[in-house]
Structure formats: structure tokens, C-alpha cells
C-alpha positions in Angstrom: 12.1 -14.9 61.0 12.2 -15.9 65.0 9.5 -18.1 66.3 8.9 -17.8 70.3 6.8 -19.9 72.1 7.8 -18.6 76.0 7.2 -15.5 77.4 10.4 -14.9 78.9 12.5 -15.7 76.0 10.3 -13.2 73.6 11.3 -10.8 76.5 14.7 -11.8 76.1 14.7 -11.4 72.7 12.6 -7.7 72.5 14.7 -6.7 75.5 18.0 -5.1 73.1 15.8 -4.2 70.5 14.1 -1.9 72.8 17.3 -0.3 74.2 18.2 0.4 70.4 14.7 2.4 70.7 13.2 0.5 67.8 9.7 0.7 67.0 7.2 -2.8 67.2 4.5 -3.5 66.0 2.1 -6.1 67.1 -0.6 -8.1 65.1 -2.7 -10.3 67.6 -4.3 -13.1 65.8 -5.8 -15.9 66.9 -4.0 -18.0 63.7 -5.9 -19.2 60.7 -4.5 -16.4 58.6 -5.8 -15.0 55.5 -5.1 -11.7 53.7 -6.8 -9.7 55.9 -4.3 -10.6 58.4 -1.4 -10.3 55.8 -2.4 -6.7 55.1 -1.7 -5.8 59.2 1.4 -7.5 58.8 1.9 -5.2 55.6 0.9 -1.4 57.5 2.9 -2.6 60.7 6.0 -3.4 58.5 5.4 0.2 56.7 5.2 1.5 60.3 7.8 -0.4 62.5 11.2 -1.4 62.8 9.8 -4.8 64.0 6.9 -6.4 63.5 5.7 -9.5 65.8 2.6 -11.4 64.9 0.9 -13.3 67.7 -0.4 -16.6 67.5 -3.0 -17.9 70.0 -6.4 -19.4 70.1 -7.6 -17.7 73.3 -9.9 -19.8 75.7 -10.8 -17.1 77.4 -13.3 -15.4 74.5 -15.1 -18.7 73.4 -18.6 -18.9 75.4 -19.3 -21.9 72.8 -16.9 -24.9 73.6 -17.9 -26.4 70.0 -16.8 -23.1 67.9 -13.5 -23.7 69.8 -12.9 -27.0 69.3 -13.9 -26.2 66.0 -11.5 -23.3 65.2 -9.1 -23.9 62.3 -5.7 -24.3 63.3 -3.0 -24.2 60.7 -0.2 -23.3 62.4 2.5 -24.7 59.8 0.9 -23.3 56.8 0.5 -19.7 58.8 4.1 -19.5 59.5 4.6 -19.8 55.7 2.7 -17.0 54.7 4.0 -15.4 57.6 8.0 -15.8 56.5 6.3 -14.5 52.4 4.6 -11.6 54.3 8.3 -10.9 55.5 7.1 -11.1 59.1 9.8 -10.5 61.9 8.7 -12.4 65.0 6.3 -15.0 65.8 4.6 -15.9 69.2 2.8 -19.1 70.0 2.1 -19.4 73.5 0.2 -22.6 74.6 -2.7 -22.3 77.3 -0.1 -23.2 79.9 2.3 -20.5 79.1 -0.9 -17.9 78.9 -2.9 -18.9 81.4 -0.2 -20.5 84.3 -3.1 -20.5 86.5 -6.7 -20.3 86.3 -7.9 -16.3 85.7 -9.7 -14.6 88.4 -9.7 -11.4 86.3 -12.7 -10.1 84.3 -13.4 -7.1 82.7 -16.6 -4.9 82.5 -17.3 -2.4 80.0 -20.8 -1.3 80.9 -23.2 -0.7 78.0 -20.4 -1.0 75.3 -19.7 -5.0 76.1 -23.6 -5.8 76.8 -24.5 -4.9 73.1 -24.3 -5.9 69.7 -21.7 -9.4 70.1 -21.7 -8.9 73.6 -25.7 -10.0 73.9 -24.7 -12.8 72.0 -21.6 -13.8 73.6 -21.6 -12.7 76.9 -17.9 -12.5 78.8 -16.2 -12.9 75.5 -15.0 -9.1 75.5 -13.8 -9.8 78.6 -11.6 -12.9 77.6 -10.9 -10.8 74.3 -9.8 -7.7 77.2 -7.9 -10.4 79.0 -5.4 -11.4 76.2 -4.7 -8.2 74.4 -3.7 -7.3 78.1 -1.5 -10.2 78.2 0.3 -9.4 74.9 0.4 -6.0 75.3 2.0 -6.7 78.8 4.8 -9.0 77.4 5.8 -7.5 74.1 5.2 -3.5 75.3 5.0 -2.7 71.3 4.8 0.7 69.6 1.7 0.1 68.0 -0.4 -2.7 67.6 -3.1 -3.5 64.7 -6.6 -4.9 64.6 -8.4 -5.6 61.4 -11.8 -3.0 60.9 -14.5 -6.3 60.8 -14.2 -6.8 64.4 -15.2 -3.2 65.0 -16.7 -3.6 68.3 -13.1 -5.4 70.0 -11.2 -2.4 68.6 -13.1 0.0 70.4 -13.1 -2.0 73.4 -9.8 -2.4 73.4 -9.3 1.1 72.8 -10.8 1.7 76.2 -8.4 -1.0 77.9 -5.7 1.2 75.9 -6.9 4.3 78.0 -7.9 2.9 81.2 -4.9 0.9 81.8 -2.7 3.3 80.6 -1.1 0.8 78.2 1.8 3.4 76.1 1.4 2.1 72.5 -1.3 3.7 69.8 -3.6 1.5 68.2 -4.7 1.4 64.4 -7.5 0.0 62.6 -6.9 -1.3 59.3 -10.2 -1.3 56.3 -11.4 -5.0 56.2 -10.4 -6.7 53.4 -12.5 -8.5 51.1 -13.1 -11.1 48.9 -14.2 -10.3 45.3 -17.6 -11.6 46.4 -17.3 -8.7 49.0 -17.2 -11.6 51.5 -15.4 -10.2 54.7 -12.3 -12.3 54.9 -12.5 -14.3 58.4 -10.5 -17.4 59.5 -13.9 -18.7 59.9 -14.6 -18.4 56.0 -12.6 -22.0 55.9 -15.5 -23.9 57.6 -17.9 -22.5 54.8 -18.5 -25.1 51.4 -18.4 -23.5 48.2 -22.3 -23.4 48.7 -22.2 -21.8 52.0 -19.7 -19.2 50.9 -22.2 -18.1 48.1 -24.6 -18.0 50.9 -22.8 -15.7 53.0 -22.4 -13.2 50.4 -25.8 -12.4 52.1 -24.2 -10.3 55.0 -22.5 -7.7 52.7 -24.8 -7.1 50.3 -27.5 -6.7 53.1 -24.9 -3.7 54.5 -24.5 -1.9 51.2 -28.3 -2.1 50.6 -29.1 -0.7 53.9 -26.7 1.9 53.7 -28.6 2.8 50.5 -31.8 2.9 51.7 -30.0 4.9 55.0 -29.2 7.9 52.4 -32.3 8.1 50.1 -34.2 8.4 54.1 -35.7 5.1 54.7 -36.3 4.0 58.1 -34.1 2.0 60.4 -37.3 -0.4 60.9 -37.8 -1.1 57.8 -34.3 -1.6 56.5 -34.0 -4.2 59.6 -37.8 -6.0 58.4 -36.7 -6.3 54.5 -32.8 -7.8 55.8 -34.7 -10.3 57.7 -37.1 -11.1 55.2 -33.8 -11.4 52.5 -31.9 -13.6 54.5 -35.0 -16.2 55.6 -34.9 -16.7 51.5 -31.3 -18.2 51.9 -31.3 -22.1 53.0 -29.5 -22.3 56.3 -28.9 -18.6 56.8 -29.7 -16.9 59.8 -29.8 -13.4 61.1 -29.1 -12.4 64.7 -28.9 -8.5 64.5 -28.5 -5.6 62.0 -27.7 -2.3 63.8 -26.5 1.3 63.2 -24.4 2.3 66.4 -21.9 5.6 67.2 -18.6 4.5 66.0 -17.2 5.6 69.4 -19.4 4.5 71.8 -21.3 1.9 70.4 -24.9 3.2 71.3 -27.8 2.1 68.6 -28.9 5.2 66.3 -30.5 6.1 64.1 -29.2 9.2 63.1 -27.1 9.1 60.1 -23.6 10.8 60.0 -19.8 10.0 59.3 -19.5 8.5 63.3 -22.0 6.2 62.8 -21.6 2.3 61.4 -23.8 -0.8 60.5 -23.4 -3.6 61.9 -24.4 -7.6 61.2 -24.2 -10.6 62.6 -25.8 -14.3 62.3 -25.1 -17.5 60.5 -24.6 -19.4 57.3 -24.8 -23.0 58.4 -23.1 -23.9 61.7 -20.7 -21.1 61.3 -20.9 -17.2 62.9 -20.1 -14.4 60.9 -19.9 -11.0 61.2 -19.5 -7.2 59.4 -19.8 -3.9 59.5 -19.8 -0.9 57.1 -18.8 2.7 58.0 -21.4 5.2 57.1 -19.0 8.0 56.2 
């Protein structure tokens, strides 16, 4: 497995590979990794000649300087499950190497950035917009693979895809799970074995108001009995539970196959979030 850590030398690297006409594939992560991100690496590897995993804890999408001080980094033991996962390529860029100069860029998505995460964490689509740009830029990959929990950031980025005419096809991979039905997130490592029981809250709140969702319940009342569930769980917290169009993110509350629920809030100090596909 080759490890980059400078743009140019990547490039240097990609540069024959691409003559040759082989396929890459490229799974952005911000490090941390669990087996949600091992399962990209596993599709892009069934998919790809080459497969190149990113690793980079972007400044540019935190709006909360503590959640990114407090972001796991374990770069050494992510390189190991990296060379197991029979990854090709590694990137990690530092801020300098990323960000030579300070950004004048943002992005604006109109309605589709403003809701859901966006009214929580505003300009973090935009940082998010800003670095899948980047990496998209450097490595120029055939396809490229984002993880179905952060629902929202694949279908922005789907519209940077198609706006800036970037030539690569994107693919969302099912969120994997853990057999508490607990989304795996890199953030899952800041939970205690207390809080991770806890946060079993957020998926069984979707399945139960997909259920009601199908025997005709209302949306209002789904969203009034998930916030009465989780103010019974010491130090959880809701923010939102939504149904949305899976492809342009406007609330609903008509169900079909192209629409999804959404939910975010806290267990503790720590954000999570999910999402289940009404189809």
C-alpha cells in the first residue's frame, strides 16, 4: 500500500496509472475508521482498478471548534485496517498542504444547505463542498463513495458533481450498522458503554416512525411521541426528526419510495445522526 501526504507526488504517482486507463476509486474520510468505512473500501475495490482512501480532518466543515479539537484521530491504527482492507493508496494531507492559503471560496446550495444539518451547522456544507472539490480536483477518480448516513452531503455533493462538471459518478453505499442497529460513526468512539446504549434511541425512533408512517399516522404526532421517548433517556437530546424528498431535500409528508427520515441530536456531549429510506 502507498501512503501520500503531498499533492503533487499523489499526482505523480496517479499520473501512469491513468495513461494505462485504469479505473480509481476514491473514499473520502475524515479518518477514525470503522466498518462502515471498510465496506466503501470493499464496493470501490469490486468496482476499480485502484482504490485510494483519503484521510483528512477538514477545518473547513467544523462550525464548533470543540467537536474538532475533539475529533478522534487514529491515524496509525487506520492505516492498519486500511493495509487488512487491502486498500491501494492512502492520502493525508495536513491543513498546510490543503489549505496553502486562507479560502475565499464558499459554496451556496439554496434551500437544500439551509435545512435539516445545515440549520444546525451553518457553512459546514460549504466546507464539506470545499474539500470533496479539493480531492476530486487532485485525484480526478472514476468514482468515488460516500457512506448512506450522511445522506444530506451525498446529495449535496451530487449537485457539486453536476454543477462543476466534475467526470467521475458517485455511489452511495447502505449504512452499516451495529448489532444494536447503532449507525457506525467515527464519532461512536467518544460514546461510554452507557452512552452507546443510549444512542440506540436514534434508530429505534426511525423504525418506529416509519411504522407508524405506513399504518397512516401523522407526521406531528410521530415527531411529539420521538420527543417525548428521547426526554426519558438521561443526557439525550433531540434536535430534529424529518421526512424529506430523497432528491431535493424538501420536508414531506407524503409517503413514497423518494422520501427518507431523518434524525439528529445528542447523547451526552456528542452529535449524531441517521436516516432511514422509506422505500
Amino acid at each position: 500500500m502507498e501512503i501520500f501526504k503531498e499533492i503533487n507526488a499523489l499526482k505523480r504517482f496517479l499520473g501512469p496509472k491513468r495513461e494505462k486507463h485504469m479505473s480509481i476509486g476514491l473514499v473520502p474520510t475524515m479518518g477514525a475508521l470503522h466498518q462502515g468505512h471498510l465496506a466503501l473500501i470493499g464496493v470501490s475495490k469490486a468496482h476499480n482498478d485502484l482504490t485510494i482512501c483519503s484521510i483528512y480532518v477538514n477545518p473547513a466543515q467544523f462550525n464548533n471548534p470543540t467537536d474538532l479539537a475533539k475529533y478522534p484521530r487514529t491515524l496509525e491504527d487506520d492505516q492498519a485496517k486500511l493495509v487488512e482492507a487491502g486498500c491501494d493508496v492512502i492520502f493525508v494531507p495536513d491543513n498546510h498542504e490543503m489549505y496553502a492559503q486562507a479560502t475565499l471560496l464558499s459554496f451556496d446550495f439554496g434551500l437544500m444547505d439551509k435545512v435539516l444539518e445545515g440549520k444546525f451547522r451553518p457553512g459546514h456544507f460549504s466546507g464539506v463542498a470545499l474539500v470533496v472539490s479539493k480531492l476530486f480536483n487532485i485525484v480526478q477518480p472514476s468514482r468515488a463513495y460516500f457512506g448512506q448516513k450522511d445522506f444530506q452531503q451525498f446529495r449535496i455533493i451530487s449537485k457539486v458533481v453536476e454543477e462543476l462538471l466534475f467526470n467521475l459518478k458517485l455511489i452511495s453505499v447502505p449504512t452499516v450498522r451495529e448489532p444494536s442497529g447503532l449507525a457506525m460513526s467515527s464519532r461512536n468512539q467518544r460514546l461510554t458503554a452507557t452512552e452507546l446504549t443510549r444512542a440506540t434511541i436514534f434508530y429505534r425512533s426511525l423504525l418506529f416512525a416509519k411504522q407508524e408512517l405506513l399504518k397512516g399516522s401523522t407526521f406531528d404526532w410521530i415527531k411529539n411521541e420521538v420527543r417525548k421517548n428521547f426526554e426519558l433517556i438521561v443526557g439525550a437530546r433531540l434536535e430534529y426528526i424529518e421526512l424529506a424528498d430523497t432528491e431535493n431535500l424538501n420536508a414531506t409528508e407524503i409517503v413514497s419510495s423518494k422520501t427518507i427520515l431523518l434524525i439528529a441530536g445528542y447523547v451526552g456531549e456528542v452529535r449524531l445522526i441517521d436516516n432511514l429510506l422509506m422505500e
